[in-house]
C-alpha beads as a LAMMPS data file, in Angstrom:
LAMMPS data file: protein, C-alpha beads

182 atoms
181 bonds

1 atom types
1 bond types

-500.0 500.0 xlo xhi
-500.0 500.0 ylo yhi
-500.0 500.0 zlo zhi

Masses

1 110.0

Atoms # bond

1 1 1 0.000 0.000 0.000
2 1 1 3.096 2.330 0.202
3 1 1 2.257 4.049 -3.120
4 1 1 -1.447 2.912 -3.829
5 1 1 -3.848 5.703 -5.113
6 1 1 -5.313 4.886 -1.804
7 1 1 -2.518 6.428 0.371
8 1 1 -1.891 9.467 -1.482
9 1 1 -5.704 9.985 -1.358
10 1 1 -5.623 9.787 2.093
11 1 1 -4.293 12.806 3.664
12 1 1 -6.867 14.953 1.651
13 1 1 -9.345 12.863 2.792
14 1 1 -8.450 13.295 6.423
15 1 1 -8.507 17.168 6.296
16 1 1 -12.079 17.015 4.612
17 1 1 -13.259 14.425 7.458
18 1 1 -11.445 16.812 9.968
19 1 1 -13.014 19.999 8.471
20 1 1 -16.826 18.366 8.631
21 1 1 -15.891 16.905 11.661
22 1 1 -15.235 20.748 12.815
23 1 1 -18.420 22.164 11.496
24 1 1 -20.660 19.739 12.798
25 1 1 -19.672 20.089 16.320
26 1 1 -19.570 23.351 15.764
27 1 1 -22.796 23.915 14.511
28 1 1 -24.497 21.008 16.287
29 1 1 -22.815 21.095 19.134
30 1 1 -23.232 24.549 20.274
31 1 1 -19.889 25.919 19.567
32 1 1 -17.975 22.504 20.185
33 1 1 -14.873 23.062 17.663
34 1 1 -13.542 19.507 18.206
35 1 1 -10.214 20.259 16.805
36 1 1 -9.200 23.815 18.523
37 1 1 -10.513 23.012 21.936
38 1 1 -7.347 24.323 23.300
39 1 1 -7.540 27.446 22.079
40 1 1 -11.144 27.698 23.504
41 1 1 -10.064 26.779 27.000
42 1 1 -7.466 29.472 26.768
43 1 1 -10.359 31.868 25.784
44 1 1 -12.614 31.053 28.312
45 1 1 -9.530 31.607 30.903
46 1 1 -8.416 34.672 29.580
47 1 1 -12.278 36.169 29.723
48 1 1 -12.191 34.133 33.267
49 1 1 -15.998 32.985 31.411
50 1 1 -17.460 29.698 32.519
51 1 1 -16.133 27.173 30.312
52 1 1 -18.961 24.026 28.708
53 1 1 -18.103 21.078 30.005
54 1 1 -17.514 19.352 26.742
55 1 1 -14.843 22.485 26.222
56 1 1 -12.892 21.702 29.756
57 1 1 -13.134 17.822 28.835
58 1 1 -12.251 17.797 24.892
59 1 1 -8.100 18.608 25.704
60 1 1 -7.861 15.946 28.606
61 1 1 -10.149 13.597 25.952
62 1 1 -7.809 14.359 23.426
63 1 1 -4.510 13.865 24.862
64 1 1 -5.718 10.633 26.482
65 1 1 -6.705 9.024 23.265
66 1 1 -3.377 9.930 21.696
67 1 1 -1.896 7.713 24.797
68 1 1 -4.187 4.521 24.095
69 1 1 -3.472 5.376 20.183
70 1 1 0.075 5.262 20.822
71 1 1 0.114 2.159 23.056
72 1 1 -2.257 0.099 20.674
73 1 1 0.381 1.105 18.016
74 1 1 3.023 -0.677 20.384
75 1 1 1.426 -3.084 20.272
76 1 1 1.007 -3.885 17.114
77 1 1 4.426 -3.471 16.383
78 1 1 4.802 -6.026 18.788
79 1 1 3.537 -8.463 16.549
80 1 1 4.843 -6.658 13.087
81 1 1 1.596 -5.732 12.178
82 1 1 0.893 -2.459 10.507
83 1 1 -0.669 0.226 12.797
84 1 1 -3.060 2.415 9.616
85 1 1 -6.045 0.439 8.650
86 1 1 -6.773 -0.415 12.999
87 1 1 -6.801 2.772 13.445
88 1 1 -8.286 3.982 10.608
89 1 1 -11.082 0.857 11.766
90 1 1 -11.055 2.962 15.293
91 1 1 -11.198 6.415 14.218
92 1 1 -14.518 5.273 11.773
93 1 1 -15.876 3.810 14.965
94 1 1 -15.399 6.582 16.863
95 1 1 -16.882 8.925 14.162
96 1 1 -20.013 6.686 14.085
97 1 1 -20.315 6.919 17.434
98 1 1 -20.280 10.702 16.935
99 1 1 -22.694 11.043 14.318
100 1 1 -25.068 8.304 16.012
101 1 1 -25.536 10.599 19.490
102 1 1 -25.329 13.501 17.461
103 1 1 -28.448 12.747 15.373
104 1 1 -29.808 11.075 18.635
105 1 1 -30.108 14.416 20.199
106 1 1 -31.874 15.932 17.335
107 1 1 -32.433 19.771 16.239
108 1 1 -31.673 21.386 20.051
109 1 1 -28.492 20.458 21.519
110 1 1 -27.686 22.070 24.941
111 1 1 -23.514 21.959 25.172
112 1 1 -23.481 20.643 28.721
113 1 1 -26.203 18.258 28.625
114 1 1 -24.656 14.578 29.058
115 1 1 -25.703 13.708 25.325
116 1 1 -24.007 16.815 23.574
117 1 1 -20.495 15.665 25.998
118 1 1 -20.860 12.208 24.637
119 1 1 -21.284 13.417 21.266
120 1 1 -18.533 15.805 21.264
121 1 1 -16.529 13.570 23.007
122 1 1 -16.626 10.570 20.442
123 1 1 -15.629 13.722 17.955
124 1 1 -12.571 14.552 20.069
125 1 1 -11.448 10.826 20.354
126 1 1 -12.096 10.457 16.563
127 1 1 -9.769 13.538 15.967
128 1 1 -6.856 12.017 18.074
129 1 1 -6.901 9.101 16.493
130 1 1 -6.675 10.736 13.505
131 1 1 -3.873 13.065 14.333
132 1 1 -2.221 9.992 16.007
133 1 1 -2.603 7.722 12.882
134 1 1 -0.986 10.881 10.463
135 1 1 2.443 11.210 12.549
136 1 1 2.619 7.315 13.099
137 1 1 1.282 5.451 10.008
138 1 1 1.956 8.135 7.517
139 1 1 4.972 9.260 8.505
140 1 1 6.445 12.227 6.133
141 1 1 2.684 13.282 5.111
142 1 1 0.962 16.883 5.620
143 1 1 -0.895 17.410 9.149
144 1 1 -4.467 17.456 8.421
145 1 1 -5.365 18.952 11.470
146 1 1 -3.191 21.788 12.181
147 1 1 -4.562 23.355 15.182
148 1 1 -3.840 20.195 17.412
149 1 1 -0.594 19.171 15.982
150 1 1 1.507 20.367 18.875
151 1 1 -0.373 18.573 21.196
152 1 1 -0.409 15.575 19.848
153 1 1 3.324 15.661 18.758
154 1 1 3.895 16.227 22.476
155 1 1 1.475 13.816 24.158
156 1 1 2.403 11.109 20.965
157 1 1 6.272 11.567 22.691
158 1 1 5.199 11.583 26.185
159 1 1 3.440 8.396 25.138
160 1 1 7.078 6.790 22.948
161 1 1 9.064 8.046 26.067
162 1 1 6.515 5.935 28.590
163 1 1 5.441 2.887 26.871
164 1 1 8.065 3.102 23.806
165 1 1 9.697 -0.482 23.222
166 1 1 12.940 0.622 21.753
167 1 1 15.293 2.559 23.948
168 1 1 16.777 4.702 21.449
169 1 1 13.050 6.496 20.219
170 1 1 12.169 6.791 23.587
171 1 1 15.503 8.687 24.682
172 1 1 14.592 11.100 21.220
173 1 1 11.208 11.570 22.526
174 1 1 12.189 12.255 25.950
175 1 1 13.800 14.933 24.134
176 1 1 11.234 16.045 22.460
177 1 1 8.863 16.611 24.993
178 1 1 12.014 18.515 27.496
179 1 1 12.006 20.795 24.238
180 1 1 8.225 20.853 23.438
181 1 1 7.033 21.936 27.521
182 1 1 8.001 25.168 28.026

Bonds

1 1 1 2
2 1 2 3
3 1 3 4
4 1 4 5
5 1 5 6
6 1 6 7
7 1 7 8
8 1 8 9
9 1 9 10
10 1 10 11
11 1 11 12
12 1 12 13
13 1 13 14
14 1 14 15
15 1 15 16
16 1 16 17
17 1 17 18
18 1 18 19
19 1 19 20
20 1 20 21
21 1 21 22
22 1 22 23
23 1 23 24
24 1 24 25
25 1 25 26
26 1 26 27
27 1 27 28
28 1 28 29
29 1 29 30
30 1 30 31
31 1 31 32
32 1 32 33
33 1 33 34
34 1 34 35
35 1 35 36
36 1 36 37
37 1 37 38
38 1 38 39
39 1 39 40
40 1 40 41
41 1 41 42
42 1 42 43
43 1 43 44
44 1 44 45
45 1 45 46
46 1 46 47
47 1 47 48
48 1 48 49
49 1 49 50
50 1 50 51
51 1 51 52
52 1 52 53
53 1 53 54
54 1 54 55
55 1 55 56
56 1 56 57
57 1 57 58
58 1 58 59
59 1 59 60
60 1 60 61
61 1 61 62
62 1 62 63
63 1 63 64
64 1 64 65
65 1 65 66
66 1 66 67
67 1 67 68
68 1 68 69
69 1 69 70
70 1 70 71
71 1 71 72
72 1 72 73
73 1 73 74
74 1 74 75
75 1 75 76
76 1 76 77
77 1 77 78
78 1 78 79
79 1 79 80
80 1 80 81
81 1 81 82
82 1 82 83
83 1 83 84
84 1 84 85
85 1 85 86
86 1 86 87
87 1 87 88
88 1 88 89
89 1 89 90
90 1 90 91
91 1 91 92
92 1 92 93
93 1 93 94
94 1 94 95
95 1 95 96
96 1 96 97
97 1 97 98
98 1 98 99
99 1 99 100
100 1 100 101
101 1 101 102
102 1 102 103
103 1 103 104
104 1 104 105
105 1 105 106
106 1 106 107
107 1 107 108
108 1 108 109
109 1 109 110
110 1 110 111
111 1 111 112
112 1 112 113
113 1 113 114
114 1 114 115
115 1 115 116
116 1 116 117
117 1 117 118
118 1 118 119
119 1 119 120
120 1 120 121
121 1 121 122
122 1 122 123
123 1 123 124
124 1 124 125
125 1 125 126
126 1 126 127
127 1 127 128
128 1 128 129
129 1 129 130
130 1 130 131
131 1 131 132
132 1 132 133
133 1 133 134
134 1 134 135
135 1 135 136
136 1 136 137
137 1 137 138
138 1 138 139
139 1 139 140
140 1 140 141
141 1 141 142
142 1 142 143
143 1 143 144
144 1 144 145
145 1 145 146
146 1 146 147
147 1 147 148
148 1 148 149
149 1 149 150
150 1 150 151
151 1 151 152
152 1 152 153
153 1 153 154
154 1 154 155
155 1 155 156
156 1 156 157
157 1 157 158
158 1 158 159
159 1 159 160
160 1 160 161
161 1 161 162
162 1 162 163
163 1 163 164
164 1 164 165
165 1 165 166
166 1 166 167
167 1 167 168
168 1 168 169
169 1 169 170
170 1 170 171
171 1 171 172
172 1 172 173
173 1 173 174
174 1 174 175
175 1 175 176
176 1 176 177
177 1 177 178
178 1 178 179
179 1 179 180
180 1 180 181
181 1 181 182
């Protein structure tokens, strides 16, 4: 699959399923911009505003996912199998998920009621995984989500440098993430 039609395709793909993925929280969700969530936190702190839960949640979401993404890639490599279509598999669950309590809700979504969370949160998870799946399966390839890419190169290296199996990438992402914190 190195240079099917299928993985050049991809990355475009990605953007346009992180782009809808966007709008419809964003629209649906009352605000809920899946992908910039950190820069909506920072908002809310700056204006010292009352932040939606599914706002407060989606970077802690996020950065978790990246984690299980990252060991489940381990994993994988454990056994020499290719990390891309299981996580591809897991982002499309994810995003089912999403769209399945989104249209659930119906018309009149309230941004802290349990449903609109749930729904926002399957968005966020489906997002990480994505992000995840870009820097680790398709290595070399355009971000297609650039607001988070910081984060997850960061929580992707705190994740090699914890649960890494080879000694040498986890002493690179160690340095990394030194570099990355401040």
């Amino acid at each position: 699959m190195a240079d099917s039609p299928f993985r050049k395709a991809l990355p475009g793909l990605l953007a346009i399923i992180t782009g809808s993925t966007d709008a419809i929280g964003f629209l649906g969700l009352g605000g809920l911009f899946i992908t910039g969530n950190l820069v909506a936190v920072s908002a809310y702190a700056f204006e010292r505003e009352h932040a939606p839960l599914a706002v407060i949640l989606s970077v802690p979401v996020f950065m978790l996912v990246l984690v299980v993404a990252r060991a489940l890639t381990v994993a994988l490599e454990s056994f020499q199998m290719p990390s891309l279509q299981p996580l591809l598999l897991l982002q499309a669950l994810l995003l089912a998920g999403f769209l399945a309590v989104r249209v659930a809700i119906g018309t009149h979504a309230e941004l802290d009621g349990a449903a609109a969370v749930l729904a926002g949160m399957f968005g966020v998870a489906a997002m990480a995984v994505q992000n995840a799946l870009v820097q680790i399966s398709l290595k070399g390839v355009a971000a297609t989500a650039v607001m988070t890419t910081n984060v997850t190169r960061f929580t992707l290296d705190l994740a090699e440098a914890l649960v890494g199996r080879h000694a040498g990438r986890r002493d690179t992402a160690r340095s990394s993430v030194q570099h990355l914190w401040p």
